[in-house]
C-alpha positions in Angstrom: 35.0 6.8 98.3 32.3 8.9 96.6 29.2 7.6 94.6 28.6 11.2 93.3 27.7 11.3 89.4 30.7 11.4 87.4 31.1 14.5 85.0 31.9 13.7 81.5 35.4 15.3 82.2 37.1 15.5 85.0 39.0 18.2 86.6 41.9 15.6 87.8 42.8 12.0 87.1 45.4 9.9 89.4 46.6 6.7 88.4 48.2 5.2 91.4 47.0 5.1 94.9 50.5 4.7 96.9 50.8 7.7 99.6 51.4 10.4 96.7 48.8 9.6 94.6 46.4 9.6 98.1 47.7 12.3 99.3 47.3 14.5 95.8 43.3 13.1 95.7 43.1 14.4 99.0 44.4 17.7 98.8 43.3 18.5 95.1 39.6 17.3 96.6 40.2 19.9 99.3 40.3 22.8 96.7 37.3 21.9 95.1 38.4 19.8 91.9 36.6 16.9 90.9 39.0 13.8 91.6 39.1 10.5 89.8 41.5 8.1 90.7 42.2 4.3 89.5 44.6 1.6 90.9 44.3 -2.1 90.9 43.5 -2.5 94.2 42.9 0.5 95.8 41.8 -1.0 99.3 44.7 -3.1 99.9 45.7 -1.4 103.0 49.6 -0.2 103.3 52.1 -2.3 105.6 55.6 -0.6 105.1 57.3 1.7 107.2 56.8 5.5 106.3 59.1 8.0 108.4 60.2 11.5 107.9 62.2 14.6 109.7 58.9 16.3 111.7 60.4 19.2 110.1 59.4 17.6 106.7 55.9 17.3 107.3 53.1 19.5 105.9 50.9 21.6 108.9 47.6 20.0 107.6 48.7 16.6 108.6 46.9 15.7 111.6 49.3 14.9 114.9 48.1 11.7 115.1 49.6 10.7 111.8 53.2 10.3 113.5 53.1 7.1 115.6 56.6 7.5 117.4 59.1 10.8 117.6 62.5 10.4 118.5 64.6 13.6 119.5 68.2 13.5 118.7 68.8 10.1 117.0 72.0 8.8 116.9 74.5 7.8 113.7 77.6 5.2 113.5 80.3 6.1 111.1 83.4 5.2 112.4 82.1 7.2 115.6 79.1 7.9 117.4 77.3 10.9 116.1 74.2 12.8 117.3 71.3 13.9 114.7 70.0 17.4 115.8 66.5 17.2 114.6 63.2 15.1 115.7 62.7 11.8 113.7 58.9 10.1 113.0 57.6 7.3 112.1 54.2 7.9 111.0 51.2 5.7 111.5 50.7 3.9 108.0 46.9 2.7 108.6 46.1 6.4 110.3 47.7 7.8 107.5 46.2 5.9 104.5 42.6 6.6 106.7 43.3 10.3 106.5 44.4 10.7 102.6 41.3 8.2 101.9 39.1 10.5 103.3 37.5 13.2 101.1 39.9 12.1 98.1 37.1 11.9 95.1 35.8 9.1 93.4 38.2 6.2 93.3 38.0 3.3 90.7 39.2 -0.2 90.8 41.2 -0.8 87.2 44.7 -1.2 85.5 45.7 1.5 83.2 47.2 0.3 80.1 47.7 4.1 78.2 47.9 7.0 79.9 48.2 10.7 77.6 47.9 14.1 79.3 44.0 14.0 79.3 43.0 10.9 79.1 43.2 7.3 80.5 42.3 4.2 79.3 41.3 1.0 81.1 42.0 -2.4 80.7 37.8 -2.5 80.8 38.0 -1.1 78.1 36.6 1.8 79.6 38.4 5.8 79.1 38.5 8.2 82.2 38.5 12.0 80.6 40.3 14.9 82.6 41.1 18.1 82.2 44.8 17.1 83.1 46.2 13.3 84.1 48.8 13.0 86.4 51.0 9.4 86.9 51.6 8.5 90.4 52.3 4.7 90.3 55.9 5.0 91.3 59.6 4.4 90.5 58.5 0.5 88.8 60.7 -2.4 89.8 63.8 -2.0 86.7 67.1 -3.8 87.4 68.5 -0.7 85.6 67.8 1.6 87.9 69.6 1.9 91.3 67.7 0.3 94.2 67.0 0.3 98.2 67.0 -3.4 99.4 66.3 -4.3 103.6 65.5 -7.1 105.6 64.1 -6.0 109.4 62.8 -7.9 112.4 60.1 -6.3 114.5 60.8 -6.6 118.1 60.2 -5.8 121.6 61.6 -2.6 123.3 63.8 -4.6 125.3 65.3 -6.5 122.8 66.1 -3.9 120.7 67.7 -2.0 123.4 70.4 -4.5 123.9 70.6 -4.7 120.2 71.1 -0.5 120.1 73.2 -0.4 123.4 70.6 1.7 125.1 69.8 4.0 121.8 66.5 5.2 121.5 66.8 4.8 118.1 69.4 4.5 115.3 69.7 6.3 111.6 72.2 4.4 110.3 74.6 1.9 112.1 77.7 1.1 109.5 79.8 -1.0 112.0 80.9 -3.5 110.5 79.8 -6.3 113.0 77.5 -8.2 110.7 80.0 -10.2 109.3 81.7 -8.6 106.4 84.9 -7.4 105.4 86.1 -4.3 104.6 85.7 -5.3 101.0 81.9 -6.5 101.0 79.5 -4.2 99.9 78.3 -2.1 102.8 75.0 -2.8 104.7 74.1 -0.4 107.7 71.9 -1.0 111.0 68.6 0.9 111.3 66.6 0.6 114.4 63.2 2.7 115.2 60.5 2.3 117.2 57.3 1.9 115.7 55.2 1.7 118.6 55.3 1.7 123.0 55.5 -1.7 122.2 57.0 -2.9 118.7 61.1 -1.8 117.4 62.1 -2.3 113.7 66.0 -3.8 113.2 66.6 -3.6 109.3 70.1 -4.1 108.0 69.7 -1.7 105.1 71.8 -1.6 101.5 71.4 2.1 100.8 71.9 2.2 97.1 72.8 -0.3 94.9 73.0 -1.4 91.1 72.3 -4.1 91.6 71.8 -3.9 95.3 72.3 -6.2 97.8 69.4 -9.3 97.8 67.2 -9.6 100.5 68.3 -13.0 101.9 72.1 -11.8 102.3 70.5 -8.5 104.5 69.0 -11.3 106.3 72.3 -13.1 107.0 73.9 -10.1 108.3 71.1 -8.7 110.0 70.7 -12.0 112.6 75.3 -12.1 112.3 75.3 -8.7 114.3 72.3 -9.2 116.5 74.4 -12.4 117.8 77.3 -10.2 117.7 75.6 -8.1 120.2 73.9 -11.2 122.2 70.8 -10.9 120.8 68.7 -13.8 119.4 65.5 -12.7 117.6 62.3 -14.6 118.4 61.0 -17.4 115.7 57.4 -15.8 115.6 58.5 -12.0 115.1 57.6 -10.3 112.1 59.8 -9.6 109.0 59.9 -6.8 106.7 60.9 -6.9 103.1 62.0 -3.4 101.3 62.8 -3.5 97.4 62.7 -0.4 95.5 64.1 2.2 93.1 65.8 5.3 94.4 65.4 6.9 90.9 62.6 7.8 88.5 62.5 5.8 85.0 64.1 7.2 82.7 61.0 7.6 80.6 59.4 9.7 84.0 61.6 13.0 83.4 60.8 15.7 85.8 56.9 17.3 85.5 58.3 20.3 84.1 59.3 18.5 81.1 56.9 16.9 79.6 53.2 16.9 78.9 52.2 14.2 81.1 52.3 15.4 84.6 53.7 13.0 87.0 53.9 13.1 90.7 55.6 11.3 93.7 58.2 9.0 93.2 57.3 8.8 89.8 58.3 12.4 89.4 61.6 12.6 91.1 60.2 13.2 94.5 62.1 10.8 95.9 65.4 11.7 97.2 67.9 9.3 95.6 70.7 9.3 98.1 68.1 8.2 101.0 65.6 6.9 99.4 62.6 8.6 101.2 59.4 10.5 99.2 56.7 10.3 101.1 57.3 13.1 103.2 58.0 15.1 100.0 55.2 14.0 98.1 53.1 15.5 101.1 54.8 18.2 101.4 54.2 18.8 97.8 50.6 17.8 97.0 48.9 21.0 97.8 51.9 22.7 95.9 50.5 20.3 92.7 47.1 20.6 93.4 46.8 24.4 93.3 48.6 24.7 90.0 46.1 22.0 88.4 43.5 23.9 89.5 45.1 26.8 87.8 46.1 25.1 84.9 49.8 24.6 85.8 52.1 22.6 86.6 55.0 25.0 86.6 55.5 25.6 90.7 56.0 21.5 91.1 59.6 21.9 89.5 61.0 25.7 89.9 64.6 26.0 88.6 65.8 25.3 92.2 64.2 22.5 92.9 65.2 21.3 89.3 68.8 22.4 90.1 68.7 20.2 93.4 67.8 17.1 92.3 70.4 17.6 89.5 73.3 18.0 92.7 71.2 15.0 94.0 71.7 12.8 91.1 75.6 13.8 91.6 75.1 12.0 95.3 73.9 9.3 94.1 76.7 8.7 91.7 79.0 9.3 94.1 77.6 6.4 96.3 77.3 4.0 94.0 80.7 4.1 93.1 82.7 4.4 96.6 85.0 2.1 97.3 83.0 -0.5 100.2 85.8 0.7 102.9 85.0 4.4 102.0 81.8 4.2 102.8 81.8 5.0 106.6 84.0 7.3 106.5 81.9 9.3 104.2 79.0 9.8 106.1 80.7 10.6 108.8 81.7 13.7 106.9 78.4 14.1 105.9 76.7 13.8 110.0 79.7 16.2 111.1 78.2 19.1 108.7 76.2 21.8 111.1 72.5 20.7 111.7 71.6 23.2 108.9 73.3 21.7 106.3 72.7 18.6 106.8 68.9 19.2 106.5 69.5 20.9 103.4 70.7 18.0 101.8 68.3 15.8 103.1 64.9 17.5 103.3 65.1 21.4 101.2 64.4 20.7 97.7 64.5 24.2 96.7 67.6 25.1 98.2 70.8 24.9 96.4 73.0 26.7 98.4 72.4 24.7 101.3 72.9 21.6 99.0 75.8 22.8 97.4 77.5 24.1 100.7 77.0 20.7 102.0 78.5 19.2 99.1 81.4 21.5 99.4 82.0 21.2 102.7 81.9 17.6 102.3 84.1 17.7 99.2 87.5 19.4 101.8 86.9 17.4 104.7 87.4 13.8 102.9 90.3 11.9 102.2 91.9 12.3 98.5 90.7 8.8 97.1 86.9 9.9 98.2 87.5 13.9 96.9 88.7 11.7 93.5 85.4 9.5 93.3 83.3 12.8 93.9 85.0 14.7 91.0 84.5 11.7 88.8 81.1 11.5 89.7 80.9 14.7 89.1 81.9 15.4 86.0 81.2 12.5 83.7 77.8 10.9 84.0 77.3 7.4 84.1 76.7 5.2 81.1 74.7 2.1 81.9 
């Protein structure tokens, strides 16, 4: 934090202080604009799990922001699969130290109104800028399709026998956490986090309404047994609840005067559920159009066009039949390397996505090829 004078008007205000709205301080300070940014508690330091692709991640990111990389992952559909492409977990408490660092002035405060150039405080105080730009996230509405996981952290032994030797796990969708064919699906994810720590998380992807907690909890220690493991009284837990979709009110930046980044925005990728790489990625993108009085590059028309194909993914998962589930993605982890990081990581390529899609589309069984046309052409009405 700063304790420069603070100009009348700012070049940039940030409301929010979650890894996009660091990481857009940071690089927007880099370029020489004057930075405000205001969050409730803007030292609370960050304890979730952030991972990425490495191929995600921007080159100014220091190499000490990734804590563990693990080549080749592996995937369970109905079959083993192997991941062609390096997978990170990056080193929250490094990484918050790094977009905290040269990131402006930053202000304790709720906003309570927020316009295009101006923010006001519940102090009753008004930060001026140039341009304001909402980064405080998806919210927390039952109306929009949610993320939901319960994990257990774990020593590297113990999670080998839980992963059969794996050095680490995508997605596990056997179904040996006590549920039927009918129940809505959960998967297995298992990364390490450290040389000495493993996350287990039994994961519901999508859902609306997703799966709670406590029932991810249930099935998370049924397969463990299943697989001979019991899981320490003392380890620690983590909890995952959030939306996989903007508010509706959020739009895309293009659209609207009120520029809006991260999650907030529609950075997140709603068939995954993963943004931070993204809003990385994408800060200095943000950053040098503020500076130059735009907005425009954030949301090009093939990045726009993308998320729309995105959007028709997460239809299409949401309303799978429970038993269709594995056999979907293992469609989707038998597509080339290529592909399969265009649908996943290349926002601004729709031929990749819709090639992926496609592809996807032949190789599946006639009740999923008539879910995906549904999806596809008639939007959802909630």
């Amino acid at each position: 934090m700063t304790t420069s004078p603070r100009p009348a008007i700012w070049d940039v205000a940030i409301v929010g202080l979650g890894p996009a709205g660091r990481a857009l301080a940071h690089r927007a300070t880099a370029l020489g604009s004057t930075v405000v940014s205001v969050d409730p508690l803007p030292r609370r330091s960050w304890t979730a799990t952030y991972a990425a692709w490495e191929d995600e991640l921007p080159d100014w990111l220091p190499r000490d922001a990734v804590v563990t990389r693990t080549p080749r992952p592996t995937a369970w559909t109905t079959r083993r699969h192997t991941i062609d492409r390096t997978y990170c977990v990056l080193n929250t408490s490094v990484l918050q130290s790094i977009l905290s660092s040269e990131c402006g002035t930053v202000l304790a405060g709720r906003a309570i109104d927020l316009s295009p150039t101006s923010v006001q405080l519940d102090d009753g105080s008004t930060l001026k800028a140039h341009v304001v730009v909402d980064a405080r996230g998806t919210g927390d509405s039952p109306d929009l399709a949610q993320q939901t996981a319960y994990g257990v952290v774990v020593d590297p032994g113990t999670a080998a026998h839980a992963l059969a030797g794996e050095r680490s796990v995508f997605m596990d969708w056997r179904r040996d956490n006590g549920t039927s064919p009918s129940d809505s699906p959960s998967f297995l994810y298992g990364v390490p986090l450290s040389r000495e720590r493993f996350l287990l998380e039994e994961t519901c992807l999508v859902g609306r309404p997703p799966l709670p907690i406590s029932e991810l909890a249930t099935r998370l220690h049924d397969r463990l047994r299943q697989r001979g493991v019991t899981v320490p009284s003392h380890s620690d837990v983590e909890r995952v609840r959030f939306a996989v979709e903007p508010p509706p009110e959020a739009g895309r930046a293009h659209s609207s005067d009120q520029v809006r980044f991260g999650a907030r925005a529609g950075l997140m990728h709603p068939g995954t559920g993963y943004s931070v790489a993204a809003s990385l990625l994408c800060a200095d993108v943000l950053a040098r159009d503020l500076r130059d009085g735009s907005n425009a590059r954030l949301w090009p028309w093939k990045a726009r066009t993308v998320a729309s194909l995105r959007s028709v993914g997460l239809r299409v998962l949401l309303n799978l039949d429970a038993e269709h589930v594995p056999e979907f993605f293992e469609h989707f982890f038998d597509l080339p390397p290529q592909l399969q990081a265009a649908y996943l990581s290349q926002r601004s390529n729709p031929r990749g996505t819709l090639s992926a899609m496609g592809r996807m589309f032949r190789a599946s069984s006639g009740d999923i090829r008539s879910v995906i046309l549904r999806s596809t052409l008639r939007r959802e009405v909630r």
